[in-house]
Structures are given as structure tokens and as C-alpha cells.
Gaussian input, Z-matrix of N, CA and C with variables (Angstrom, degrees):
# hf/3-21g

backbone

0 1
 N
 C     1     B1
 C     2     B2     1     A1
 N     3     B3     2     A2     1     D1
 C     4     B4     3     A3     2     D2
 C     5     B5     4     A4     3     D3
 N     6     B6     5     A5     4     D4
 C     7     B7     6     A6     5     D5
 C     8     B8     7     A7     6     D6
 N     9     B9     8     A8     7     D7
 C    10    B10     9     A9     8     D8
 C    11    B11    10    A10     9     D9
 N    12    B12    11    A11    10    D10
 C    13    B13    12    A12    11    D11
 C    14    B14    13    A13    12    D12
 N    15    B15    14    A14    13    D13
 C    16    B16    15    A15    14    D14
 C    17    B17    16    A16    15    D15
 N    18    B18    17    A17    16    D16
 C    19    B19    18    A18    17    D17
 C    20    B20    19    A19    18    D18
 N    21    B21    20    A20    19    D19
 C    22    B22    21    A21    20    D20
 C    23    B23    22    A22    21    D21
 N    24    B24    23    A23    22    D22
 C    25    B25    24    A24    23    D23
 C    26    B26    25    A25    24    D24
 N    27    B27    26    A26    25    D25
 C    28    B28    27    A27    26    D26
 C    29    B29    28    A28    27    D27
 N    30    B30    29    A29    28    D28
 C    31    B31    30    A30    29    D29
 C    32    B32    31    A31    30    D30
 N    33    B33    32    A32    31    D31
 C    34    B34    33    A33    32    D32
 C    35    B35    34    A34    33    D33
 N    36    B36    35    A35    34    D34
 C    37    B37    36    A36    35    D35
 C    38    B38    37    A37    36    D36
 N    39    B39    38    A38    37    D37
 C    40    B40    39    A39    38    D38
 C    41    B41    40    A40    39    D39
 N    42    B42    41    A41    40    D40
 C    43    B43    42    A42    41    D41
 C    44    B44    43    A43    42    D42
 N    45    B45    44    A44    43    D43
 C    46    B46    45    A45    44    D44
 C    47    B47    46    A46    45    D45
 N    48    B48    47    A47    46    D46
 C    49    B49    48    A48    47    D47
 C    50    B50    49    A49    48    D48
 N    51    B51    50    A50    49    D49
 C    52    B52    51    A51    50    D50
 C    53    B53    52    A52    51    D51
 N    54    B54    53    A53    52    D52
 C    55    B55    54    A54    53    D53
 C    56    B56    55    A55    54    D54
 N    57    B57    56    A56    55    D55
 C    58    B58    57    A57    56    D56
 C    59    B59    58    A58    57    D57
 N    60    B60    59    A59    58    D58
 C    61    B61    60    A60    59    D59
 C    62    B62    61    A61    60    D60
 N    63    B63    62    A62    61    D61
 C    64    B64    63    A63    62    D62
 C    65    B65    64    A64    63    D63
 N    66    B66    65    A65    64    D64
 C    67    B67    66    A66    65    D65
 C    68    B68    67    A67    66    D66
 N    69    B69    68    A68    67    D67
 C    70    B70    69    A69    68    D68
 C    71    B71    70    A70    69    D69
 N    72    B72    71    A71    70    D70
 C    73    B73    72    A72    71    D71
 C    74    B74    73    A73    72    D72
 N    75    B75    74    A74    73    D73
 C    76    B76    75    A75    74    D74
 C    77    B77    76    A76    75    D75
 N    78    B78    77    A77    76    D76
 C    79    B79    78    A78    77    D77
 C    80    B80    79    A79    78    D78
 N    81    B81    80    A80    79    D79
 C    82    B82    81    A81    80    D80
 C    83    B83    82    A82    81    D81
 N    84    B84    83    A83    82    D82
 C    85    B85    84    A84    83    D83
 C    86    B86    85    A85    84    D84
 N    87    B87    86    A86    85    D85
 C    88    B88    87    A87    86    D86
 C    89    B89    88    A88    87    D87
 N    90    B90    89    A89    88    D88
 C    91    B91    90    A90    89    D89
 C    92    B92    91    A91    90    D90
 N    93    B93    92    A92    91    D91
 C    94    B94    93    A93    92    D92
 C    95    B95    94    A94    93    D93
 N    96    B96    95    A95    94    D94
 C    97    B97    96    A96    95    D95
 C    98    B98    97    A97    96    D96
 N    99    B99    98    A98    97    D97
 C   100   B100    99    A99    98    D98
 C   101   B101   100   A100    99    D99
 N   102   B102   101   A101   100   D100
 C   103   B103   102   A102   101   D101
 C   104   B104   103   A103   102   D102
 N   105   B105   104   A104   103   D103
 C   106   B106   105   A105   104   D104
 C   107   B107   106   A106   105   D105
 N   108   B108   107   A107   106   D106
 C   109   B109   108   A108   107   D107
 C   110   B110   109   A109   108   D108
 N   111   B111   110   A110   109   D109
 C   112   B112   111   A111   110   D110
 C   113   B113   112   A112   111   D111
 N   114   B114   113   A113   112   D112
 C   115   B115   114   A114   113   D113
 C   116   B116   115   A115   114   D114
 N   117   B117   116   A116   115   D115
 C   118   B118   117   A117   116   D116
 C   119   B119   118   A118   117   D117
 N   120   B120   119   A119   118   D118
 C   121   B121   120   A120   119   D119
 C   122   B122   121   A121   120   D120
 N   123   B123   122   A122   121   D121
 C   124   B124   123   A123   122   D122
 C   125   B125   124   A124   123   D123
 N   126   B126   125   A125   124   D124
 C   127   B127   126   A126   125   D125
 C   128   B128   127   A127   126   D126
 N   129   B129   128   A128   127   D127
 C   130   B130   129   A129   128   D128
 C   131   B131   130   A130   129   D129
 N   132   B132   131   A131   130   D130
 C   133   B133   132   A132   131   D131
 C   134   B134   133   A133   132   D132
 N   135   B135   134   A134   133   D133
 C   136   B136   135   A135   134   D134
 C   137   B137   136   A136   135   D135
 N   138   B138   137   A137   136   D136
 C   139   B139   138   A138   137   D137
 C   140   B140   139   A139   138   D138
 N   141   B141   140   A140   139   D139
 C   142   B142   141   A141   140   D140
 C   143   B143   142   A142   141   D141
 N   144   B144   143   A143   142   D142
 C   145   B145   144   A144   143   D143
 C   146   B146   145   A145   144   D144
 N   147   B147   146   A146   145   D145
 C   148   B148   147   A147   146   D146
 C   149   B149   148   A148   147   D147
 N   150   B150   149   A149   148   D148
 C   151   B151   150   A150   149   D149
 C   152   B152   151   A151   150   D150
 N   153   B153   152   A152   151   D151
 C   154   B154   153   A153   152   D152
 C   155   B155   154   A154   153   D153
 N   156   B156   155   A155   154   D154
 C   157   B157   156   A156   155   D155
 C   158   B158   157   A157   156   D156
 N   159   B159   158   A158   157   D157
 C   160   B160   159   A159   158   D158
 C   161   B161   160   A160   159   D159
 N   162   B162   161   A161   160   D160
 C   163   B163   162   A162   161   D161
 C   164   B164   163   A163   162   D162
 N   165   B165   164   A164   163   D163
 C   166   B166   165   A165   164   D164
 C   167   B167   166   A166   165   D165
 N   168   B168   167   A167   166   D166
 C   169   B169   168   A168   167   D167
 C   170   B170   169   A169   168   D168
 N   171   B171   170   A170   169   D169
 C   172   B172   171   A171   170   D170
 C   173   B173   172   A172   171   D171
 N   174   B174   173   A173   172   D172
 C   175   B175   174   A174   173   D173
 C   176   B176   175   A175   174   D174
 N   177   B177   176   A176   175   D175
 C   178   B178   177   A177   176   D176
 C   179   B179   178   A178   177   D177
 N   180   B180   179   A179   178   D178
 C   181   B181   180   A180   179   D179
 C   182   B182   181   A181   180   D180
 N   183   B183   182   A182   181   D181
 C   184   B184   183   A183   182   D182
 C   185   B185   184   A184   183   D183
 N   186   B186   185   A185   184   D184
 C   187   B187   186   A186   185   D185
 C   188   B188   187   A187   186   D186

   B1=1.4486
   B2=1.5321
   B3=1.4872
   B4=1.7758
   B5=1.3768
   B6=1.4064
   B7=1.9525
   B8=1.1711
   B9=0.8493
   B10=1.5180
   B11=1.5536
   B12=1.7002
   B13=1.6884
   B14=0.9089
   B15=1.8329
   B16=1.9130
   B17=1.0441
   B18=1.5960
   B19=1.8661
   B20=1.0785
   B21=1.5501
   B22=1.3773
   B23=2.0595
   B24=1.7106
   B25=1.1186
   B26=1.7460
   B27=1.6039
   B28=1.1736
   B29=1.6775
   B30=1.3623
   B31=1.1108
   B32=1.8376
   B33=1.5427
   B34=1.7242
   B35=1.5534
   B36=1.7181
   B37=1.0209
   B38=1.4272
   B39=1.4600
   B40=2.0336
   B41=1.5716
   B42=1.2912
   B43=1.5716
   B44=1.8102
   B45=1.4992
   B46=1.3893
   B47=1.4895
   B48=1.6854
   B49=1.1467
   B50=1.6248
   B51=0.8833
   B52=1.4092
   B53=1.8953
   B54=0.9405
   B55=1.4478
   B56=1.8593
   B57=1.0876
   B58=1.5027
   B59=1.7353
   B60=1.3872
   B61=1.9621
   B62=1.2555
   B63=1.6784
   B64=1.0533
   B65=1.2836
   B66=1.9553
   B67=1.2847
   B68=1.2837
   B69=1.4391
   B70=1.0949
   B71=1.4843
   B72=1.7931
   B73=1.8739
   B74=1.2939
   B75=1.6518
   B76=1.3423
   B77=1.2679
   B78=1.6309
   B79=1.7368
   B80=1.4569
   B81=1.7418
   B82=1.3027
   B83=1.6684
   B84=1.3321
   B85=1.8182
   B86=1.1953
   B87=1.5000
   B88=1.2016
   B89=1.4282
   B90=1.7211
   B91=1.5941
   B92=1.2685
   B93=1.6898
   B94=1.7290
   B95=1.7405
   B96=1.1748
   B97=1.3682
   B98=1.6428
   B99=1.1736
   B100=1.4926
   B101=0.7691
   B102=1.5078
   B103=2.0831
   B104=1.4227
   B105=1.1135
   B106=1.6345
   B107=1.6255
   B108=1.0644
   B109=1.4714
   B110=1.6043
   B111=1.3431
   B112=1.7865
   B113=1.2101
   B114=1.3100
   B115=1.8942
   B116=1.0477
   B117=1.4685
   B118=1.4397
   B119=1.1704
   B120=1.2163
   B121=1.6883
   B122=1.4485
   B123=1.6306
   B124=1.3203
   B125=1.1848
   B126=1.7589
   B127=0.9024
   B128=1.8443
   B129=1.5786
   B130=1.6547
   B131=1.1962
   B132=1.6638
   B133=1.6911
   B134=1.6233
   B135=1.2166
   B136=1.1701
   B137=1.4192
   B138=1.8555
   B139=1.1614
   B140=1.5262
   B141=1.2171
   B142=2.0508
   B143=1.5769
   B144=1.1837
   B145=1.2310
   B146=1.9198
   B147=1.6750
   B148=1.2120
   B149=1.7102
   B150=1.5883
   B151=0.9161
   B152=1.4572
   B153=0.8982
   B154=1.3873
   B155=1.7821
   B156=1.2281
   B157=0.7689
   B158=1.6005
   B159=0.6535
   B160=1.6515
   B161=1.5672
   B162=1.2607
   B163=1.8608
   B164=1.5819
   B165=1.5352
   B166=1.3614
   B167=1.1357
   B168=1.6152
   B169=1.4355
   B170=1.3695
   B171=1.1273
   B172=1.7608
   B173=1.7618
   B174=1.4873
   B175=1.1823
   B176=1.7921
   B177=1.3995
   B178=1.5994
   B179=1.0003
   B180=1.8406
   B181=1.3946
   B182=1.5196
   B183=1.8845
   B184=1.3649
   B185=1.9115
   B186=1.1312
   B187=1.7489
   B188=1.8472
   A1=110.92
   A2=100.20
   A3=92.63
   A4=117.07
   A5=104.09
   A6=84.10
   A7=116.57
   A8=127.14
   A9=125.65
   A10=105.45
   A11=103.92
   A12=112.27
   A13=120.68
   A14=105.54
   A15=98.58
   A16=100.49
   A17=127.18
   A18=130.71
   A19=118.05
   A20=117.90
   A21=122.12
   A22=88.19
   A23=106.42
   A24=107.36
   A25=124.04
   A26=99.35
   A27=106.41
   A28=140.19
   A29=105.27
   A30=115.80
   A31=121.63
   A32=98.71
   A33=94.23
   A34=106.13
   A35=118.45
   A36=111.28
   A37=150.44
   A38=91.81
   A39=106.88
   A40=107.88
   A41=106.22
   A42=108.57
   A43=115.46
   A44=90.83
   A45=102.59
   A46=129.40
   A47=111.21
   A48=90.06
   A49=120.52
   A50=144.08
   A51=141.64
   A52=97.91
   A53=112.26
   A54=120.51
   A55=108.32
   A56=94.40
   A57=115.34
   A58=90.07
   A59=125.78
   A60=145.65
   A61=88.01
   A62=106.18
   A63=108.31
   A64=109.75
   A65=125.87
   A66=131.79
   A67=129.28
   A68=122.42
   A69=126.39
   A70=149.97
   A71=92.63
   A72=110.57
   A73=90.29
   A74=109.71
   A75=126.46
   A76=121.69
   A77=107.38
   A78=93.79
   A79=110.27
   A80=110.59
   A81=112.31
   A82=103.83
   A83=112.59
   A84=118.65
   A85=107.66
   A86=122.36
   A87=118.55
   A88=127.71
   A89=102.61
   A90=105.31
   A91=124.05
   A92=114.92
   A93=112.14
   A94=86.75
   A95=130.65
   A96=125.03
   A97=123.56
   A98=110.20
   A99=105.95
   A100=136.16
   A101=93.70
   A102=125.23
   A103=101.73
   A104=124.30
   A105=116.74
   A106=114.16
   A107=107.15
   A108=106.83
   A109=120.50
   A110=102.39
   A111=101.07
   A112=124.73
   A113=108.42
   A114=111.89
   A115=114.36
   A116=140.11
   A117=135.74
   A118=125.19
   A119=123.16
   A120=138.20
   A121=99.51
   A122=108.54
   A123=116.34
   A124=114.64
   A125=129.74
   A126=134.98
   A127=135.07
   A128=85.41
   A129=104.62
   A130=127.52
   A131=104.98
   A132=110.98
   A133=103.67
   A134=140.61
   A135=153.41
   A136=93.73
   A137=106.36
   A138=112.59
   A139=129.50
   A140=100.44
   A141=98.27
   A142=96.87
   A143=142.40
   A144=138.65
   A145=105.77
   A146=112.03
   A147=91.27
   A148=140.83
   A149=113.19
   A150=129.29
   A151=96.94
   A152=137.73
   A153=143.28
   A154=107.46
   A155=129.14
   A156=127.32
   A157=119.11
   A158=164.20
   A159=171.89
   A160=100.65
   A161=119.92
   A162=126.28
   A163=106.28
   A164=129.61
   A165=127.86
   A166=116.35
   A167=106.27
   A168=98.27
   A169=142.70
   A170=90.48
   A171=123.93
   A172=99.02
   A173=109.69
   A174=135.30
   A175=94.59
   A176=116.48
   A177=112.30
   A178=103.16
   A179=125.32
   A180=126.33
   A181=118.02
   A182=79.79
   A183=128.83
   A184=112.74
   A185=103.62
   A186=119.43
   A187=87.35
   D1=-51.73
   D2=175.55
   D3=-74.30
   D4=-22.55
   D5=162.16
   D6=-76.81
   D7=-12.40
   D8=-177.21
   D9=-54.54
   D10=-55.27
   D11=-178.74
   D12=-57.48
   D13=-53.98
   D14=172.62
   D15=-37.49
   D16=-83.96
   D17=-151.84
   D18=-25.07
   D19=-28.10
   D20=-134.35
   D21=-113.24
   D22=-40.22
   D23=177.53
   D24=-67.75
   D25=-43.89
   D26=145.90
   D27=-30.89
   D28=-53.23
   D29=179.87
   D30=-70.98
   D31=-44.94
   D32=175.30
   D33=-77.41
   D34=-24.15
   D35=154.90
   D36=-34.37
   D37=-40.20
   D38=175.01
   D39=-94.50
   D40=-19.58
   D41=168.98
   D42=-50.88
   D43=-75.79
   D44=152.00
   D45=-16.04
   D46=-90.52
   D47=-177.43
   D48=-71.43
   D49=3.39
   D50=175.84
   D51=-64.04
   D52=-26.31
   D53=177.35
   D54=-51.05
   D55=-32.43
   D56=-143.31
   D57=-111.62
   D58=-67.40
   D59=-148.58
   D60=-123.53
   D61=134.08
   D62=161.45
   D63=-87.50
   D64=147.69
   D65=177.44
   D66=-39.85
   D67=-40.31
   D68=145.80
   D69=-18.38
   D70=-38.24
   D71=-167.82
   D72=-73.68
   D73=149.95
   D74=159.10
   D75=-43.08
   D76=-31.85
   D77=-172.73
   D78=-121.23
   D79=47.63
   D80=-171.71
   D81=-77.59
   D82=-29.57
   D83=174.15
   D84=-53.53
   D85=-52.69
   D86=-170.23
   D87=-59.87
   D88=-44.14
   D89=168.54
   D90=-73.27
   D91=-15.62
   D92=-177.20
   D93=-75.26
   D94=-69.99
   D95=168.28
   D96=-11.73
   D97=-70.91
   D98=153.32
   D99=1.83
   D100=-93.68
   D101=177.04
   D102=-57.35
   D103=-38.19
   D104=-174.23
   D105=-71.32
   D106=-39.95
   D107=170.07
   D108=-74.97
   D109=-32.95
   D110=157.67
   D111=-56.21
   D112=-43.79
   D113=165.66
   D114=-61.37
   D115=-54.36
   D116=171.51
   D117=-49.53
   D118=-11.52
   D119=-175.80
   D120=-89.79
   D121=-57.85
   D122=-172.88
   D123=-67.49
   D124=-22.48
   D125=152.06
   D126=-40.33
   D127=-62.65
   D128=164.04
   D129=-47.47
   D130=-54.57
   D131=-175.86
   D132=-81.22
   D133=24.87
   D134=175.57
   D135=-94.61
   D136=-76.37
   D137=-175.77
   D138=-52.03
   D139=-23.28
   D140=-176.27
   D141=-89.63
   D142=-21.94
   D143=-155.58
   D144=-115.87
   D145=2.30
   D146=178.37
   D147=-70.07
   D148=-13.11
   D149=177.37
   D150=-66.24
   D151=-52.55
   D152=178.00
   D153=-52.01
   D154=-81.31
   D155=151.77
   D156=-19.96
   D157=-110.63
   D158=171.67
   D159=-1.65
   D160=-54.69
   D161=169.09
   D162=-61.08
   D163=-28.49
   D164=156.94
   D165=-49.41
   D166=-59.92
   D167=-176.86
   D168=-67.65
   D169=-33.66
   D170=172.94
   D171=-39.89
   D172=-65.75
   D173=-143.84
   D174=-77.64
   D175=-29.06
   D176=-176.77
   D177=-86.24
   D178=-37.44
   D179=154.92
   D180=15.61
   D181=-96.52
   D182=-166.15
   D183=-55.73
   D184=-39.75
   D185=-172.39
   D186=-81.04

């Protein structure tokens, strides 16, 4: 299962930076690595904070 996520973070990860490095560059691992762990963060702090989030929204909704 958790490989599944890496692969997967990895993967939109190198998408990403290919945007940016060509595949070729020496340090294209390093930045897909990067970006992948930036997504997983952004992922995470998504996840611990959605209740919060969701009462934001609710609340601008409503006003």
C-alpha cells in the first residue's frame, strides 16, 4: 500500500519536474524527489487540517 503512494508520488512527481529539468540532467532524481515529498506534505497538511478547512468553507458559504 505504501508503495503504492510513493510510486504514485514519485510519479506525478517526475511529471512535474520534467516541466521544469530535462530527463536527462544529472539532478533530475533529486528534484522529482523533491517535488514528491512536497506533494506528500501538501497532501498531509491537507489531511490534518480538513475539518478546519470545511468550517472555512461552510462559514464563507453562509456570510
Amino acid at each position: 500500500m505504501f508503495g503504492w503512494l510513493a510510486r504514485l508520488f514519485l510519479v506525478v512527481g517526475g511529471v512535474i519536474a520534467s516541466w521544469f529539468v530535462s530527463r536527462e540532467a544529472n539532478n533530475f532524481e533529486v528534484i522529482q524527489m523533491v517535488i514528491a515529498i512536497f506533494l506528500f506534505v501538501l497532501v498531509a497538511a491537507i489531511a490534518a487540517f480538513w475539518p478546519q478547512l470545511v468550517r472555512l468553507v461552510k462559514r464563507r458559504k453562509s456570510a
